[in-house]
SESEDREN-861143 format. One record per residue (C-alpha): residue number from 1; residue in three letters; z, y, x. Coordinates in Angstrom, 2 decimals, padded with zeros to 5 digits. Layout:
<pts>
<pt NUM, ala, <Z, Y, X>>
...
</pts>
This chain:
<pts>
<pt 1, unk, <000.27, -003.16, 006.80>>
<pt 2, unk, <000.66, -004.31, 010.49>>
<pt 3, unk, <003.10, -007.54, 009.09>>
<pt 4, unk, <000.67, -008.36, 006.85>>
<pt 5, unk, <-001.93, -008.31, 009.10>>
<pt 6, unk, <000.17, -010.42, 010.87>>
<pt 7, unk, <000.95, -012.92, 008.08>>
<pt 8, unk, <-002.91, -013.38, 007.45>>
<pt 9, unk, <-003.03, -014.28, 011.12>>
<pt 10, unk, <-000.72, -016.68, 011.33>>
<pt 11, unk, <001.55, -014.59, 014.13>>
<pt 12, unk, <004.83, -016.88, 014.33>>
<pt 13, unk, <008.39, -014.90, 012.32>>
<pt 14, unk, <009.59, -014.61, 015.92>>
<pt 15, unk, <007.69, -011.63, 016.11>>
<pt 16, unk, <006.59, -009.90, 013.25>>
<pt 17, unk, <010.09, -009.81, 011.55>>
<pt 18, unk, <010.89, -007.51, 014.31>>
<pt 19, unk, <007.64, -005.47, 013.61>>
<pt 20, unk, <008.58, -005.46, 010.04>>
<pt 21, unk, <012.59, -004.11, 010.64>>
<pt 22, unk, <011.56, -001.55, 012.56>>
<pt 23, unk, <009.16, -000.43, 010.07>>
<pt 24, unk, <012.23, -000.31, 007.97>>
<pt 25, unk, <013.99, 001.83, 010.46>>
<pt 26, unk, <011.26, 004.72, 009.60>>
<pt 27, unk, <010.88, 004.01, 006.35>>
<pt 28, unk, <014.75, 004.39, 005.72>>
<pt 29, unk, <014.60, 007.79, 007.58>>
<pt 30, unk, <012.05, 008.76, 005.43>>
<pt 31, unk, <013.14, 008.15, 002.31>>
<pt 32, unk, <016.75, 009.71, 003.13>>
<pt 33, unk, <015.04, 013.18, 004.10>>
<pt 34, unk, <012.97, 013.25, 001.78>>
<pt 35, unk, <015.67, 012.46, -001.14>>
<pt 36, unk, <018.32, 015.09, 000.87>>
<pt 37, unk, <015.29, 018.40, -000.46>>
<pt 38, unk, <014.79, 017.19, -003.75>>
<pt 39, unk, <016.25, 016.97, -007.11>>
<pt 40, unk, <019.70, 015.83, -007.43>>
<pt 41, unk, <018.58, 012.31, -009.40>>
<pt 42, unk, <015.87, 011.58, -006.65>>
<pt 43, unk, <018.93, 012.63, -003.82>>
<pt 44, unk, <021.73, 009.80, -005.64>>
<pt 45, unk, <019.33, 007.25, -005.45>>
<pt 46, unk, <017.03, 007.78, -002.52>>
<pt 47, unk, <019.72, 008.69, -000.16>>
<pt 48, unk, <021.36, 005.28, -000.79>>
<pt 49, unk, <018.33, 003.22, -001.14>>
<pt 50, unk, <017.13, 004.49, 002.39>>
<pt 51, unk, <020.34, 003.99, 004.25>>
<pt 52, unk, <020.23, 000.86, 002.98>>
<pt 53, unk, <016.94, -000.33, 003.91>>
<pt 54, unk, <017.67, 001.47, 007.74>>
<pt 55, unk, <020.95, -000.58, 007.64>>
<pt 56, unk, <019.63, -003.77, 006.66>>
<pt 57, unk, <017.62, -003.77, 009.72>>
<pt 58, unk, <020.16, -003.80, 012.65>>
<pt 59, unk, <022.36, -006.53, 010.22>>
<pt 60, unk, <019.62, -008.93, 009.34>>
<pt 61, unk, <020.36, -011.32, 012.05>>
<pt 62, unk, <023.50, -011.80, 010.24>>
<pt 63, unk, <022.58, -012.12, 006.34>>
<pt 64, unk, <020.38, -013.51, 004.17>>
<pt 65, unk, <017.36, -011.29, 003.28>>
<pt 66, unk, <018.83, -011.31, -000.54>>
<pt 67, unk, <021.05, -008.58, 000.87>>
<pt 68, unk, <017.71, -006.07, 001.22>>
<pt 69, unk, <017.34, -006.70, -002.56>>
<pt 70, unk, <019.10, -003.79, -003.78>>
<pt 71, unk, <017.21, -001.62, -001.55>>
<pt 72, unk, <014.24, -002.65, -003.09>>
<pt 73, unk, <015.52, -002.13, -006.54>>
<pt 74, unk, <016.54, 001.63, -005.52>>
<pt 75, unk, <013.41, 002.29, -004.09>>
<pt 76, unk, <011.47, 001.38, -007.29>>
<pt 77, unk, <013.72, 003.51, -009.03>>
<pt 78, unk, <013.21, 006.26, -006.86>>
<pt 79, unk, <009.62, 006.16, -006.88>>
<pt 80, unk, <009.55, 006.29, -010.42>>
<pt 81, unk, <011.94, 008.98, -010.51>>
<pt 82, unk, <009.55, 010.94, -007.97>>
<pt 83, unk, <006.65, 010.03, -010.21>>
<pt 84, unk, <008.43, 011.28, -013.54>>
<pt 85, unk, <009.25, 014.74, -012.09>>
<pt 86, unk, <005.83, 015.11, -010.23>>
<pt 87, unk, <004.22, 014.59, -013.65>>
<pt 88, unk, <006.48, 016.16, -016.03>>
<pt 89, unk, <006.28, 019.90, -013.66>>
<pt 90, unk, <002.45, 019.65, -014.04>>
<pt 91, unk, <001.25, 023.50, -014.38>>
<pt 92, unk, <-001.40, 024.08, -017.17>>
</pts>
């Protein structure tokens, strides 16, 4: 929310690409607990998609932001995946 915030305000990339990666940072540590206690589908793509956004953000200087695209593929997956079992252990 902050880098969009940002964005609406015109703040120059210089700083709120920082702001943004270490967002990512979190978010990646996040997402890699939170895969490691649950189901074993959520754990073999969350774990990956998490270290990969956390990665991503001390290498960015170095590659083109198509590199974080993956990540962002997992992490749809996972959330659906998180979504599927939420709703399909619904108690009556």
């Amino acid at each position: 929310m902050t880098t969009g915030v940002l964005a609406l305000n015109h703040v120059p990339h210089a700083v709120a690409d920082p702001v943004r990666l270490g967002a990512h940072i979190f978010a990646g540590i996040w997402i890699v607990t939170a895969s490691r206690a649950a189901s074993l589908p959520v754990k073999l793509v969350g774990v990956p998609a998490g270290a990969w956004l956390f990665a991503y953000s001390f290498v960015s200087p170095f590659l083109p932001p198509t590199v974080l695209a993956p990540a962002s593929i997992l992490m749809m997956v996972w959330f659906a995946l998180i979504a599927w079992q939420n709703g399909s252990q619904r108690r009556a």
